[in-house]
N, C-alpha and C positions, 0 to 999 in steps of 0.2 A: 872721482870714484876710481879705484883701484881695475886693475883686471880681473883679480879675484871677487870683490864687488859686484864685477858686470857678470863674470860667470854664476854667482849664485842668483843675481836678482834671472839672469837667463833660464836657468834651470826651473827656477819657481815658475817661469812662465808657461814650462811645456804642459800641455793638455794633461799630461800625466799624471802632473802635480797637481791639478785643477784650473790650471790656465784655459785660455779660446784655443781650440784647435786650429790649425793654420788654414784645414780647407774647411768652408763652408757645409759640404754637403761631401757623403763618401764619393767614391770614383766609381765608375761604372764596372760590372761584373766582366772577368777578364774571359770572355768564348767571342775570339772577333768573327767567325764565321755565324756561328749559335747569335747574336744579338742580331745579326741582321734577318732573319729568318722572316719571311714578308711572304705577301701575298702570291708572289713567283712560286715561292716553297709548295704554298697553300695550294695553287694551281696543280703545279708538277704533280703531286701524290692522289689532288683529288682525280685527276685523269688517265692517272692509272691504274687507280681503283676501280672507275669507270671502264677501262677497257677490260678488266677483269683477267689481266695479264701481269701476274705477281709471278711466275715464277719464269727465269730469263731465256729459257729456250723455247717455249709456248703459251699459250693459255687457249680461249673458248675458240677467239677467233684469229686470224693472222695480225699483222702487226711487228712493228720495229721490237729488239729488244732498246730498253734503258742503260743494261747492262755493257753491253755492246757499245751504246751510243757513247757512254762515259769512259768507255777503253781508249777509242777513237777521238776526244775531245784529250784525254791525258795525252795519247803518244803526239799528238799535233802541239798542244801547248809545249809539250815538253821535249819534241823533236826526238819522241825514240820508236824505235822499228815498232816493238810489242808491249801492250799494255795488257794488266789480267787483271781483274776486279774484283776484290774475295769481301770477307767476311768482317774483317779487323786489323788492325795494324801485326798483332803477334800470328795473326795467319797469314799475314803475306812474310814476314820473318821464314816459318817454316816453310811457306810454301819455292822461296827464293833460297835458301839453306838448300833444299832437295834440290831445286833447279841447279844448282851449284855442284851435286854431288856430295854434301856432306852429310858423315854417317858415322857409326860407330867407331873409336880407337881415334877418331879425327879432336884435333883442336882448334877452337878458334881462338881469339884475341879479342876482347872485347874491353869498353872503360870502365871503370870504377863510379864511375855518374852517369849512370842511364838507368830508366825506368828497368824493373828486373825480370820483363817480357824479353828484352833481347840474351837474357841470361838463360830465360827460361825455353826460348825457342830452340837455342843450342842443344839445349838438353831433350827436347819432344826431339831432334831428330839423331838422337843415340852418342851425339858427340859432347864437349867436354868445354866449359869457358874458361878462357884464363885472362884473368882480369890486371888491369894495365892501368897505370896514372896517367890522369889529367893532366896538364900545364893551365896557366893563367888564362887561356883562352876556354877554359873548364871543356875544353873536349880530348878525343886522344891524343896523348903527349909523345911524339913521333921517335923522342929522344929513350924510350921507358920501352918501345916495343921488339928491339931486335933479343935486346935479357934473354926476352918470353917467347921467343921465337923458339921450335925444335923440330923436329924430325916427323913429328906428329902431326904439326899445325900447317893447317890447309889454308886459311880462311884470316882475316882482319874485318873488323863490323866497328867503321868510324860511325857515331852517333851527333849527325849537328843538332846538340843540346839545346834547345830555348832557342833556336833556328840559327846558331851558332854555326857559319858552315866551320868544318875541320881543316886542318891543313893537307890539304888533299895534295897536292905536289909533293910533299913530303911519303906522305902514305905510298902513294900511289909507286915514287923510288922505289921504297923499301918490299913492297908487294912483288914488282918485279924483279928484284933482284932474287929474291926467295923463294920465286914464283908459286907465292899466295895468290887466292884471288880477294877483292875488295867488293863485300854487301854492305850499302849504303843504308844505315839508318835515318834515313828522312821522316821520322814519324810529325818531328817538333817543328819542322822544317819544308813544310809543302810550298813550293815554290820560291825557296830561297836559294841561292846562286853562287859559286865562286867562280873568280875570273869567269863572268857572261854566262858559265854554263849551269845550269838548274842542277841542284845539287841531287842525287838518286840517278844521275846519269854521267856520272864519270868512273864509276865503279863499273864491275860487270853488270850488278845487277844492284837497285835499290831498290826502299820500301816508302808508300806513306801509310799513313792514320787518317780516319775521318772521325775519330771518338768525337766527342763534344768540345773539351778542349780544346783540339788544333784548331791551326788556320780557318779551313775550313772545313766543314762537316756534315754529315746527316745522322746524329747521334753517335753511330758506329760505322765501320767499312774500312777497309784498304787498298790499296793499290797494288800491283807489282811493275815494276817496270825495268828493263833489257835491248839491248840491240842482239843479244846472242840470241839465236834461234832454238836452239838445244835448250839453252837455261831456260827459256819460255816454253819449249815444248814439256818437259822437264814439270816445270809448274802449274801447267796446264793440267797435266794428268792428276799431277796430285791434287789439287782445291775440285776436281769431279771425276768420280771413280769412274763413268764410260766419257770419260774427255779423249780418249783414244780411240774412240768408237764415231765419238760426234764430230772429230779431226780427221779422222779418216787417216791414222796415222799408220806405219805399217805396223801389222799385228805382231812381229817378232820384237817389236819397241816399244809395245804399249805393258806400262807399268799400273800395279795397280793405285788405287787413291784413296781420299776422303771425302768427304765435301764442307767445300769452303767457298760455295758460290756465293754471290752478294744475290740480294734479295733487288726486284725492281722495286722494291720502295726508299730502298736506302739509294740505289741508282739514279732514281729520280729526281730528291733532292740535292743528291751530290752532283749531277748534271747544270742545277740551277745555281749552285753554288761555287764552282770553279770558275762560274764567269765572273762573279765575285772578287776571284783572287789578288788580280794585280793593282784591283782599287785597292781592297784590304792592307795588300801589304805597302804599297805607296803611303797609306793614314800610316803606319806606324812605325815605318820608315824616317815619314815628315818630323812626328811627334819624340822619337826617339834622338834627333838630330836636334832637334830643341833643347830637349832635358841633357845631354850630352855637353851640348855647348854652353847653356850658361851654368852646369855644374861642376865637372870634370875641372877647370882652371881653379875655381874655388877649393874644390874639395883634395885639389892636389896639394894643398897648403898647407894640410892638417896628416898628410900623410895616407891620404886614403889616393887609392890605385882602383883603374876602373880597368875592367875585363877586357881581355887581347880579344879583338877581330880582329881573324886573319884576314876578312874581304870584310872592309865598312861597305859597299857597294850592294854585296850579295848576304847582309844578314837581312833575316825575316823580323827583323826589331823586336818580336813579343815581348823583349824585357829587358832591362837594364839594369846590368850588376855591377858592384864594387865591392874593395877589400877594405875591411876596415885593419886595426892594426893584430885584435885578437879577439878573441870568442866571445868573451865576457861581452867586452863592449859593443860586438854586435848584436849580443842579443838584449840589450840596453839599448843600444841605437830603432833597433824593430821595433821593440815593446813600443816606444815614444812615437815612434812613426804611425805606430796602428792608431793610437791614443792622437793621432792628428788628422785623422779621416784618411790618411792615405795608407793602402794596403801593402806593406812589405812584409817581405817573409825572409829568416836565416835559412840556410842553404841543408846545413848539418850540426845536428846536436843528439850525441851518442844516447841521451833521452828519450827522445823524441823518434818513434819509428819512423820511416819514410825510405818505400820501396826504389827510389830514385837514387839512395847511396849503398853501396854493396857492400857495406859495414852489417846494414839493417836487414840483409838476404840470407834471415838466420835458416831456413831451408836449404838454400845453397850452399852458405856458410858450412853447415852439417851436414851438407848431403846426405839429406834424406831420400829414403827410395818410395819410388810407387810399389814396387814387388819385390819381395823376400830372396826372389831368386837373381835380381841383378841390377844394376844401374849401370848409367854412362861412365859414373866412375870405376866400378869394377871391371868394366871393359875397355879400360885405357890400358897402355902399356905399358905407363909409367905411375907412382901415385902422387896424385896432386893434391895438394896439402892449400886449406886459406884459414886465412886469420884474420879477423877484425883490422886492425893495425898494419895488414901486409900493402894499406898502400897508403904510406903516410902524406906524402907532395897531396895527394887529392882530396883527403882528410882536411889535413890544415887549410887548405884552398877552402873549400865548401864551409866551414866552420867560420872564415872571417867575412865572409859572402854576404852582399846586401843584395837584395833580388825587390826589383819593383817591377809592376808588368805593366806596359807602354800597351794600353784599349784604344782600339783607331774611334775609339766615341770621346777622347777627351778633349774637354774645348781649352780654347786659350786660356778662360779664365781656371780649369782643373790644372795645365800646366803651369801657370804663374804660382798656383799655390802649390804645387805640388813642391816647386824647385824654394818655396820661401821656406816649406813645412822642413825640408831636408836641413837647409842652411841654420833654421832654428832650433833643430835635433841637435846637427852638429858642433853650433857653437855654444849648446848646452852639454855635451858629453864628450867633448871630445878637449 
């Protein structure tokens, strides 16, 4: 039998054609904090329903806040002076933007592949994003940001994508040279690390997320987290309009707010759940190091490239991506994957919306205003212009992108098949 032989009898074999699927059963739902969700959870909330102290500065009787308690459990895990515990990932975004001082006629620098809350938070606090190319490591490309640098721009918001930390050594150069400061988007990325240090803590000021999604979660909630005192006092005031009242801060320095406090119920579960963490990401650490190893050597044969970590050490594993050689064929590589019980997804297809590539931020893209009378664009002092196509390196990247997400619930036998289900894709399609 021919090679051409073997390739067509291969192809007939994929699930897609009607062949057996490579795994037996699908793979487990990718929420590694959300699957574990257990009687601890169940505990935590029923007891403080029972205390009947939902809201984090009082209720009927005395008692700990949750809120509090979960501030104090981040800055000790994560070894920073000040921890604040808001509402959501895009509220601790604004509320770290204001901590920061940024506001109107300001620019930040933000990537081309982040969810379009870190676009959007730029813009709730009156300033302006300008969006910057990925590199192969699909986070910001260190080489893409000095261009976009100008006279305006305050601010850099590296995003470790899919727990992808960024090149933070890099960044952090160029911040200082231009003396930017650095907000750490840690949404995707809770408890993931470069060189040793947890990533949201090498910046002045980062963020995480507790959506359902991440790491870990209590449906929704965020974090903020700072050694600077000012950025925290700074964000304090804003997530509680009398936080300057309840700090005792001096009255010529208290600004006013909103409120973006976190709820003791989400505090609750988030308290049970960070003890969770470094199991969590250990499983998908372990399982990511599997699927790495016995596929990356194979799949480098065929010409497919797997994603730069900057730190193998300090990524949060949630997923595992490769480049195929172009679009077509990855979205022909996915279809067949899905069609094999195992859940892959392409990254970007100009089709297909998804707020994660800033192609698809046709709000932004257009900037659109909330009110007749002005936006952060018209209060720039320059006009900035974006285009679909104005960031192509991060286009082409996301378009050949194979994305599979590493669930710390897969057993040996989900991994055997998953890496045979690949191998069978690929030397049908490729």
């Amino acid at each position: 039998m021919n090679s051409s032989d073997s390739k067509k009898m291969s192809y007939s074999s994929l699930a897609i054609n009607g062949g057996s699927p490579a795994k037996q059963f699908p793979c487990p739902p990718m929420y590694p904090g959300g699957m574990m969700i257990d009687r601890e959870e169940e505990q935590a909330v029923l007891e403080t329903l029972q205390s009947k102290r939902l809201f984090r500065y009082y209720g009927p009787y005395p008692g700990p806040s949750k809120a509090e308690q979960l501030e104090a459990e981040f800055s000790k895990l994560f070894n920073s002076r000040h921890a604040l515990a808001v509402t959501s990932g895009t509220a601790a975004l604004v509320c770290a933007l204001h901590g920061l001082g940024i506001g109107p006629g300001d620019e930040v620098i933000i990537p081309g592949y982040t969810w379009i809350a870190t676009a959007s938070a730029v813009l709730a606090v009156g300033a302006v994003p300008i969006i910057a190319e990925v590199d192969d490591s699909l986070t910001l490309d260190p080489s893409d940001i000095e261009k976009n640098i100008t006279r305006h721009t305050k601010a850099i918001i590296p995003v470790h994508m899919r727990g992808v930390p960024c090149q933070m050594d890099q960044l952090i150069e160029i911040a200082s040279r231009y003396n930017l400061k650095i907000l750490e988007d840690s949404a995707q990325a809770v408890g993931a690390s470069y060189h040793q240090k947890r990533l949201g803590t090498i910046g002045d000021v980062g963020i995480y997320s507790l959506q359902f999604n991440k790491v870990i979660t209590a449906g929704e909630g965020g974090m903020v987290l700072t050694d600077d005192p000012i950025i925290w006092q700074r964000a304090v005031m804003f997530h509680d309009p009398i936080a300057g009242l309840r700090n005792r801060f001096p009255a010529e320095e208290v600004i006013w707010g909103i409120n973006f406090r976190m709820p003791e119920l989400l505090a609750a579960v988030s308290l049970v759940q960070i003890r969770r963490l470094d199991d969590l990401l250990f499983k998908m650490r372990e399982r990511k190091q599997f699927l790495t190893s016995a596929l990356e050597p194979e799949l480098s044969t065929y010409g497919i490239e797997f994603q730069k970590i900057p730190d193998v050490n300090g990524d949060a594993s949630v997923a595992l991506i490769f480049f195929l050689p172009d679009a077509t064929k990855t979205r022909q590589f996915c279809d067949a994957l899905v069609k094999e019980n195992i859940p892959a997804s392409f990254l970007y297809d100009p089709q297909v919306v998804d707020y994660h590539v800033y192609a698809h931020w046709r709000p932004i893209m257009d900037q659109r205003e909330w009110s007749p009378q002005g936006s952060p664009w018209q209060l720039a002092d320059r006009k900035i212009q974006y285009q679909p196509d104005m960031c192509p390196k991060t286009l082409n990247l996301l378009s050949r992108a194979v994305h599979l997400d590493v669930s710390p619930l897969l057993t040996n036998q989900d991994l055997e098949e998953i890496i045979d289900g690949v191998m069978k894709v690929t030397n049908a399609i490729l």
